[in-house]
C-alpha positions as CSV (number, residue, x, y, z in Angstrom):
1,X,-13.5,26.7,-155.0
2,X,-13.2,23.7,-152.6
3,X,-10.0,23.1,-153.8
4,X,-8.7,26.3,-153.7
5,X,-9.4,26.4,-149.6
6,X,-8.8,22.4,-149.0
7,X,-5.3,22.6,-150.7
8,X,-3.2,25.3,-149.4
9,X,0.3,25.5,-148.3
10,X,-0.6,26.8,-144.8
11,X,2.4,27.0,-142.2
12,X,1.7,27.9,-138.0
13,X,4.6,29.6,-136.5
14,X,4.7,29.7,-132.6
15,X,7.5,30.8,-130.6
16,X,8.9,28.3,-128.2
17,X,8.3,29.3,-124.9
18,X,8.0,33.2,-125.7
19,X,8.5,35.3,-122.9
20,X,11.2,33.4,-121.1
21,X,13.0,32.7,-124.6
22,X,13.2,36.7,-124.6
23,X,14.4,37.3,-120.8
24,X,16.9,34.2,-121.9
25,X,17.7,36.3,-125.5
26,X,18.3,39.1,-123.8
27,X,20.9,37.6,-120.6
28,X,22.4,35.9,-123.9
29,X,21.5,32.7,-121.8
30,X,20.8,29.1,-123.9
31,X,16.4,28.3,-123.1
32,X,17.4,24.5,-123.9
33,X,19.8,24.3,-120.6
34,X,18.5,27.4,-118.7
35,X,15.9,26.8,-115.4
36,X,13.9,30.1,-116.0
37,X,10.7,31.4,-114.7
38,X,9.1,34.6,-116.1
39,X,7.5,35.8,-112.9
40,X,7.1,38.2,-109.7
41,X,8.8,37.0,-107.3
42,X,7.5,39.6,-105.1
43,X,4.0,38.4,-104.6
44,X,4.8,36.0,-103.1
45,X,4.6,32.2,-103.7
46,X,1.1,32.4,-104.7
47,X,2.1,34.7,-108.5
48,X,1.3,33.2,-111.3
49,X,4.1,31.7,-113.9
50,X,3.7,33.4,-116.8
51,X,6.4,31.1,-118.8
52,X,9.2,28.8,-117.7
53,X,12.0,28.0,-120.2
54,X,12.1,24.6,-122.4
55,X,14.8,23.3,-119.9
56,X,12.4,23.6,-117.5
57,X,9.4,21.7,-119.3
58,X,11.6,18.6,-119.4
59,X,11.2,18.2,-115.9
60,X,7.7,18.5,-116.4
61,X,6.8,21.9,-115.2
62,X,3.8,23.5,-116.6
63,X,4.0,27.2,-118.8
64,X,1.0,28.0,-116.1
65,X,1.2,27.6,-112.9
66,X,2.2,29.0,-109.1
67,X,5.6,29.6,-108.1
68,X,5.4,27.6,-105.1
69,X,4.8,24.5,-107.3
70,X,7.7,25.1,-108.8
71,X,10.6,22.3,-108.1
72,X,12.7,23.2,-105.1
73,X,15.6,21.0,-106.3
74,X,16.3,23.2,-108.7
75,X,17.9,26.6,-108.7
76,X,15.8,28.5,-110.6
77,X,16.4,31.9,-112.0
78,X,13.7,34.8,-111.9
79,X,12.6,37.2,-114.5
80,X,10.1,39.9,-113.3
81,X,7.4,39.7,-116.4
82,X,7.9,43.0,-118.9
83,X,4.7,43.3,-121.2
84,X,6.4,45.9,-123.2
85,X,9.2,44.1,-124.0
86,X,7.4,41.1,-125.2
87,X,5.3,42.9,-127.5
88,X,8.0,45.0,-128.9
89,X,9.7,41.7,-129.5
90,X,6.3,40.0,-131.3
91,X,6.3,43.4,-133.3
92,X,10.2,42.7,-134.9
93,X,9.2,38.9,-135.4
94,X,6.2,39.8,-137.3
95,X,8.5,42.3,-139.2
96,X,10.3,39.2,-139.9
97,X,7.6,37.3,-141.8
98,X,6.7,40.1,-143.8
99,X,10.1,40.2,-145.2
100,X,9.4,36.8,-146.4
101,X,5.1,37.2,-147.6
102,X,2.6,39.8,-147.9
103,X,1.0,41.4,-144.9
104,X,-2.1,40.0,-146.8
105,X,-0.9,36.5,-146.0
106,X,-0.3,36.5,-142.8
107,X,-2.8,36.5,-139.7
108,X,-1.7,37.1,-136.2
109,X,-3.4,34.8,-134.2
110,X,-2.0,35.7,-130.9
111,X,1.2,37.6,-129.5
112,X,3.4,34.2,-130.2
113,X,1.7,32.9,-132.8
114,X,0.4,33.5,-136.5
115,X,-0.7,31.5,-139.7
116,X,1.2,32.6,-143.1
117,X,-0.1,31.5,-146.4
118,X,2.7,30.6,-148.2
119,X,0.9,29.2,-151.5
120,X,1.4,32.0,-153.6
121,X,5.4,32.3,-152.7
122,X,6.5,28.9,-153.2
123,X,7.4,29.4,-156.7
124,X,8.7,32.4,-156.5
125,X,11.1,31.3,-154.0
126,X,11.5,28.4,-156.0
127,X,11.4,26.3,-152.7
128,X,9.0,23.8,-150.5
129,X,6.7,25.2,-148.1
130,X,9.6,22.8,-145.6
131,X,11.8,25.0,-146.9
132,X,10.1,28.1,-146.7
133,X,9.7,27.1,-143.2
134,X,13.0,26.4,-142.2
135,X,14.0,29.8,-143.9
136,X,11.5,31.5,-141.7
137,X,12.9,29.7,-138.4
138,X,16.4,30.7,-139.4
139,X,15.6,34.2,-139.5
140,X,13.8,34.6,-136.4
141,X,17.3,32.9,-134.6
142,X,19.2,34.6,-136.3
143,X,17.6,38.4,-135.8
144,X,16.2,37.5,-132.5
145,X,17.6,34.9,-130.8
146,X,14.4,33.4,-130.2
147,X,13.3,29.2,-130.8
148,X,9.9,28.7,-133.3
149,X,8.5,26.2,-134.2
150,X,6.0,25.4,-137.2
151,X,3.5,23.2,-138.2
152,X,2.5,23.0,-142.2
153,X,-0.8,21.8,-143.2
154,X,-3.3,22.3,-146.2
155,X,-5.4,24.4,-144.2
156,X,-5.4,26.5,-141.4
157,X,-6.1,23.6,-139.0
158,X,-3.9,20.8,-140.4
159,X,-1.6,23.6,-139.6
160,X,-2.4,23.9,-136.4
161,X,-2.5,20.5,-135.5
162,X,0.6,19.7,-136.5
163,X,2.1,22.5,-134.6
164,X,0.7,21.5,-131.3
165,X,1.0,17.6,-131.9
166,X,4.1,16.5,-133.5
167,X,6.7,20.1,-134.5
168,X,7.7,20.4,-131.2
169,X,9.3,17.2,-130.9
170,X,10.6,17.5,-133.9
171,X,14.5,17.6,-134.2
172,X,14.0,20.3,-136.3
173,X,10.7,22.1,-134.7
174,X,9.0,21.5,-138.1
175,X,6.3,18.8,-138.5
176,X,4.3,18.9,-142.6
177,X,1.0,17.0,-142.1
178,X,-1.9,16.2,-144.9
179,X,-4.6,14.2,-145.3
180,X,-3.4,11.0,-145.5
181,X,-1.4,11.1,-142.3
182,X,-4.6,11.6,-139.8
183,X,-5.1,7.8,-139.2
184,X,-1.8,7.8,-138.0
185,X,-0.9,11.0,-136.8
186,X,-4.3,12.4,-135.3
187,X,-6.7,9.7,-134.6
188,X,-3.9,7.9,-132.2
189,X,-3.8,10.6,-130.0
190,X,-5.3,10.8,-126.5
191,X,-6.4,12.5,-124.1
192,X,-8.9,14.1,-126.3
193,X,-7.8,17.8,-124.9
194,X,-4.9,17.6,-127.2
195,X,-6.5,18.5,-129.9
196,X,-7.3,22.2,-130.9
197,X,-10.7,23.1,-130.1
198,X,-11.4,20.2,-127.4
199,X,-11.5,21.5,-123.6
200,X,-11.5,19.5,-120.6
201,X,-15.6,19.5,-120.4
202,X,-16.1,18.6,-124.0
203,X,-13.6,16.1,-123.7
204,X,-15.7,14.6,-120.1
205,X,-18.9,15.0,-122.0
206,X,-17.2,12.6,-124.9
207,X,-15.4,10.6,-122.9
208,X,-19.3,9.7,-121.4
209,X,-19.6,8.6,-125.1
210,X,-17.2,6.2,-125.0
211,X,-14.7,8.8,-127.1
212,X,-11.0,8.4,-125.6
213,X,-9.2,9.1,-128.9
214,X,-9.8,11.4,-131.9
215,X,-10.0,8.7,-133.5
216,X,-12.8,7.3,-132.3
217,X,-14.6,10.9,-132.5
218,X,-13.9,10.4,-136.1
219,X,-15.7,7.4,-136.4
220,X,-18.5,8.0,-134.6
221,X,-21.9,8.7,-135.8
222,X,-21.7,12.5,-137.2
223,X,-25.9,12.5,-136.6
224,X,-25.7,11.9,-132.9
225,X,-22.5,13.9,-132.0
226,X,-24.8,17.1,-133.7
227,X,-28.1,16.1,-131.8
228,X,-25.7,15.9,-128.9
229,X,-23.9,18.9,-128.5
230,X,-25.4,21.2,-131.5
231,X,-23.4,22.5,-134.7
232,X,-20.0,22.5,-132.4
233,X,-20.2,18.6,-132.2
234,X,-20.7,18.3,-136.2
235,X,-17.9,20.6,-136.3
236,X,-15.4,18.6,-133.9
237,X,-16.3,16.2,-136.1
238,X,-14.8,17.4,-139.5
239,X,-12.0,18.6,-138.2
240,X,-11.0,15.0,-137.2
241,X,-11.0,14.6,-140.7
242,X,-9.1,17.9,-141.3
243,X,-11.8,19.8,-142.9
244,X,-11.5,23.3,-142.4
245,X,-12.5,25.9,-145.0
246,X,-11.5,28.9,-143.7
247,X,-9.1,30.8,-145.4
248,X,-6.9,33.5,-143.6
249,X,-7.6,36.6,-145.8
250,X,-10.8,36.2,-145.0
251,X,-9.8,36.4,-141.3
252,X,-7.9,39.1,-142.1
253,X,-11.2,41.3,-142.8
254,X,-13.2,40.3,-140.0
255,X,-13.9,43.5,-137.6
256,X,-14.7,41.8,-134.2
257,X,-17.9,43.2,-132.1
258,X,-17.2,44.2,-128.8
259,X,-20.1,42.6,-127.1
260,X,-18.9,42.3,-123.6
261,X,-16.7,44.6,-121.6
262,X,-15.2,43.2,-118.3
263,X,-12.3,42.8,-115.9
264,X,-11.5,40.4,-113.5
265,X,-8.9,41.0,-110.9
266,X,-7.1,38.9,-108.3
267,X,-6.0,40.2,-105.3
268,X,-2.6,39.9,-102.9
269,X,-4.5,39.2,-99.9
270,X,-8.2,39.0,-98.5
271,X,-10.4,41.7,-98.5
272,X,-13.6,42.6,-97.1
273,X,-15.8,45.1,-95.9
274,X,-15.4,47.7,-96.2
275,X,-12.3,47.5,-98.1
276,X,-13.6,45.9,-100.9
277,X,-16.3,48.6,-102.2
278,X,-12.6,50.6,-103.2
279,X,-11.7,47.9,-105.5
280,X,-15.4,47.7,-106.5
281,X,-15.3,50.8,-107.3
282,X,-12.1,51.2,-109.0
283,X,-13.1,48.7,-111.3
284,X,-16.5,50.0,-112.5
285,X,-14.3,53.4,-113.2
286,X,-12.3,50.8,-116.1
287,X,-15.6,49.2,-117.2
288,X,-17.5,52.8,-117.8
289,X,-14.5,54.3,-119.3
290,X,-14.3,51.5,-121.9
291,X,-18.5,51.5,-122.2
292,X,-17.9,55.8,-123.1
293,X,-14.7,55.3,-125.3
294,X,-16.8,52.4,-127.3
295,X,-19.5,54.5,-127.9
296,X,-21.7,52.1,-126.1
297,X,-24.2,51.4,-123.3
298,X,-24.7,48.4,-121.5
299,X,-28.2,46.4,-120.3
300,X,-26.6,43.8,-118.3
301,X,-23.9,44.2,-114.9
302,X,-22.7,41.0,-114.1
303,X,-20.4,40.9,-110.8
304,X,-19.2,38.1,-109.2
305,X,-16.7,37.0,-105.9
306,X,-14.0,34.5,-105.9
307,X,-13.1,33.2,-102.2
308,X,-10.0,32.5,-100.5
309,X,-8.9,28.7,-100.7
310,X,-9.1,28.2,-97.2
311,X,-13.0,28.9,-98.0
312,X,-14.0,28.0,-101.0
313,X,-16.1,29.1,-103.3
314,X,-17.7,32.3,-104.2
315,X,-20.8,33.4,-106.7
316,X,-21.2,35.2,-110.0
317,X,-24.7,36.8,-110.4
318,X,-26.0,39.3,-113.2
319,X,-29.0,42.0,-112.7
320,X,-30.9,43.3,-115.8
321,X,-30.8,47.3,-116.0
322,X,-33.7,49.7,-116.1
323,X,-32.5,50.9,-119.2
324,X,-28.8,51.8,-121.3
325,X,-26.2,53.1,-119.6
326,X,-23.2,54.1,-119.4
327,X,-23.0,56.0,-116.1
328,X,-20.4,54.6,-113.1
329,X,-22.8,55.6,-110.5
330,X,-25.6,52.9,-112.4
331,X,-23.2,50.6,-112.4
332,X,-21.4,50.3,-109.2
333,X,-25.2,50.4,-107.5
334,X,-25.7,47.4,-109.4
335,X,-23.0,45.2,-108.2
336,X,-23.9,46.6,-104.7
337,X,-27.0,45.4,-105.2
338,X,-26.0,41.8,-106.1
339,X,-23.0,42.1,-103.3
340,X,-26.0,42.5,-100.4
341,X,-27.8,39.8,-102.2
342,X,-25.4,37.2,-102.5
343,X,-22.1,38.1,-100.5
344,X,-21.6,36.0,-97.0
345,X,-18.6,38.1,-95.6
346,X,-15.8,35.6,-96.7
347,X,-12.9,36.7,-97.5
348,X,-12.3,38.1,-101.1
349,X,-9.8,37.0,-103.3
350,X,-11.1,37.6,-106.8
351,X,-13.6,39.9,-107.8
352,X,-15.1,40.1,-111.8
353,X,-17.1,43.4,-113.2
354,X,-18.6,43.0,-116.6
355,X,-21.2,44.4,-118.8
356,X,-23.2,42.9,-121.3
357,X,-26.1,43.4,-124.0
358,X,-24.0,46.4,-125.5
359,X,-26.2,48.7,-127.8
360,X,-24.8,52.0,-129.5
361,X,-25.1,55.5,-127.2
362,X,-28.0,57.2,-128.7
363,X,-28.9,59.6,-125.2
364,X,-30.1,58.8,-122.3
365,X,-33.9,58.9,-120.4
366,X,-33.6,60.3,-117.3
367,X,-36.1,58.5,-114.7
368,X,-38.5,60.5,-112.2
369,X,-36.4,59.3,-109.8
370,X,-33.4,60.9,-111.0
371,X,-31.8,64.2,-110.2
372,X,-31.1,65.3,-114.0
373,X,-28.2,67.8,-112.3
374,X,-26.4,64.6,-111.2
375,X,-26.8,62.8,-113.9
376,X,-25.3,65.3,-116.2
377,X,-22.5,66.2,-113.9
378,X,-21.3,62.9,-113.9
379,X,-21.1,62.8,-117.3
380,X,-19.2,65.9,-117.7
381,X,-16.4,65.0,-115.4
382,X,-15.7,61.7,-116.7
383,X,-15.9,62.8,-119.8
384,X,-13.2,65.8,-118.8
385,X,-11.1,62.4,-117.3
386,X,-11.3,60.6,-120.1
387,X,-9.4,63.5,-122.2
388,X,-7.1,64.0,-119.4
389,X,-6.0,60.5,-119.3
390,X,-5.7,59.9,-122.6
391,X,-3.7,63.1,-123.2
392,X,-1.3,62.5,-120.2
393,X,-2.1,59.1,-119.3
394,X,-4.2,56.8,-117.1
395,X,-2.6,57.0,-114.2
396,X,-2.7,61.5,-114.7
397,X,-6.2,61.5,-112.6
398,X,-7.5,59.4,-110.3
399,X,-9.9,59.4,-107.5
400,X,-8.5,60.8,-103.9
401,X,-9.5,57.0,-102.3
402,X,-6.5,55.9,-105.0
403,X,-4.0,56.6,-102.1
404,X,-5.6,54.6,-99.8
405,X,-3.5,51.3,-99.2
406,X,-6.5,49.1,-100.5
407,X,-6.4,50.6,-103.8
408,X,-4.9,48.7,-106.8
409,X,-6.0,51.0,-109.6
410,X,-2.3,52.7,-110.0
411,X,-0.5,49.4,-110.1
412,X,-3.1,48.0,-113.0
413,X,-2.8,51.4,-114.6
414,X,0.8,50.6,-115.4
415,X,0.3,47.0,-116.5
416,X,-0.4,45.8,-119.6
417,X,-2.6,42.4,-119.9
418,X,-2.6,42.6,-116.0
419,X,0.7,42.3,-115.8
420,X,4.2,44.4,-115.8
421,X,4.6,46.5,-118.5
């Protein structure tokens, strides 16, 4: 059985700088010689890059970051982002692989990116997983007009690694790693963050080891990384040694748990009081709608402020509830709560809602304290909104304080992923 998951013919497609290879697909514009930014212009030069183009990585510009960090020697085009789009295009690339595999053998690990087990094919193509590869690449181009590139490994994170590491420096986007090649492949590389699976603290925590490359987390003491850092530091590890036994039709048939829900939402300019209770407000109505259309009640708000840069700082509290709920009015009283507790009147650029400790909706005890009229009345009329705005859309009802200039809950109504759909 060990053999069967250690020795697969795993390949990691990701497409090369996804949105902006689809605004470039679509002007009919080359991504390789094209300086283009996927982002709003119109927030000015603090908006978030959602994507630039791989002509613009050779000059060292990051997929993520603001658009006044962007090089002003350069005359760079703008494309406003268009969620929709993006995920209409993901849905006729995935309708690419499956005219290659089984929907069985494929796992969509993200909007750009999936793992395809192509063991089972390779003789009925009569081909190399390479060459399976290179077929699947092709395809793409040729249906899409959109870059991938693809990393082949034994198991899911071979795979991976030799997507991130070497294919996309490869003259044909496609590296093959195995077993034998770690040594040379993996354990030279450095900074530690990398590799899959290593963020910038574990890498700070390691690096207090004496750990620079993977290949000196490979040889370190397995024993002491564990007592260090738990199970995740046995794991790290293995996977220096490209041991991974996961297999991706198991993946296929996990059901993830919703155990949190939350939103966190940063603003165009400062806000404070009493501006900011709208946009509290307005975000407890998404969190509770999600709680009721989950079937679930929460035990935990958390809440929390970002500041303004020229301040600083911020805080990000939680408060246990009395008991379930579900209701807007329980909620939003919590994150007053912490907001009077904790909130020094800066000015408020980011604000976070979540709620945690999910358990199914099985009624509710109304309190002494409680007006049991209320209580039900609110649940009635968000439960009427909740049909109204799935029938004719979120943005069909909203509360009167929506026109206010403050409010931001129309714009995020027609977003998708917080951004343009």
């Amino acid at each position: 059985m060990e053999e069967y998951r250690l020795h697969r013919n795993i390949l990691c497609v990701d497409l090369k700088s996804f949105y902006a290879s689809v605004e470039c697909a679509i002007s009919g514009l080359d991504p390789f010689k094209t300086p283009l930014v996927v982002a709003d212009k119109s927030r000015g030069g603090g908006s978030i890059v959602l994507a630039v183009s791989p002509y613009l990585k050779t000059f060292g510009v990051p997929n993520r970051c603001r658009i006044y960090e962007l090089p002003k020697n350069i005359n760079i085009i703008y494309r406003k982002p268009k969620m929709e789009r993006y995920l209409e295009y993901s849905t006729r690339i995935v309708e690419i692989y499956l005219q290659f595999v089984s929907e069985d053998d494929v796992y969509v690990y993200s909007v750009d990116e999936v793992f395809i087990d192509a063991t089972e094919y390779l003789k009925y193509y009569k081909t190399t997983d390479y060459k399976l590869a290179k077929m699947i690449l092709k395809a793409i181009y040729d249906q899409t007009k959109i870059f991938a590139t693809c990393g082949i490994g034994p198991n899911m994170l071979m795979a991976k690694l030799a997507l991130d590491i070497e294919s996309k420096h490869s003259p044909e986007f496609i590296a093959k790693w195995d077993y034998e090649d770690l040594p040379t492949r993996l354990w030279p590389v450095t900074p530690l963050s990398e590799m899959w699976g290593i963020g910038r603290n574990m890498e700070r925590n390691l690096n207090n080891l004496g750990i620079y490359k993977i290949g000196d987390l490979a040889k370190y003491d397995v024993k002491k990384l564990k007592k260090k850092f738990g199970v995740i530091g046995e794991e790290l590890y293995y996977h220096t040694h490209g041991i991974d036994m996961s297999l991706i039709q198991q993946k296929m048939n996990i059901k993830p748990a919703n155990k949190s829900y939350g939103i966190g939402q940063t603003l165009f300019h400062d806000y404070y009081r009493p501006e900011i209770y709208q946009i509290i407000r307005e975000m407890v109505d998404d969190v509770c709608r999600r709680l009721r259309l989950g079937k679930k009640m929460a035990n935990t708000v958390h809440f929390g402020f970002a500041y303004s840069k020229e301040v600083g700082g911020g805080f990000a509290r939680q408060k246990k509830l009395p008991q379930p709920t579900q209701n807007e009015s329980h909620v939003y009283r919590a994150c007053l709560e912490l907001m009077d507790k904790f909130y020094d009147n800066s000015p408020v650029r980011v604000v976070r809602v979540a709620v945690t400790n999910l358990v199914e909706k099985n009624g509710y005890q109304i309190s002494l304290f409680e007006d049991v009229n209320e209580v039900l009345r609110e649940r009635d009329v968000f439960n009427a909104i909740d049909e109204i705005k799935e029938r004719y859309g979120k943005n069909s009802v909203n509360r009167a304080s929506s026109e206010l200039k403050s409010s931001t809950v129309k714009a995020r109504n027609d977003m998708i992923g917080g951004h343009n759909a």
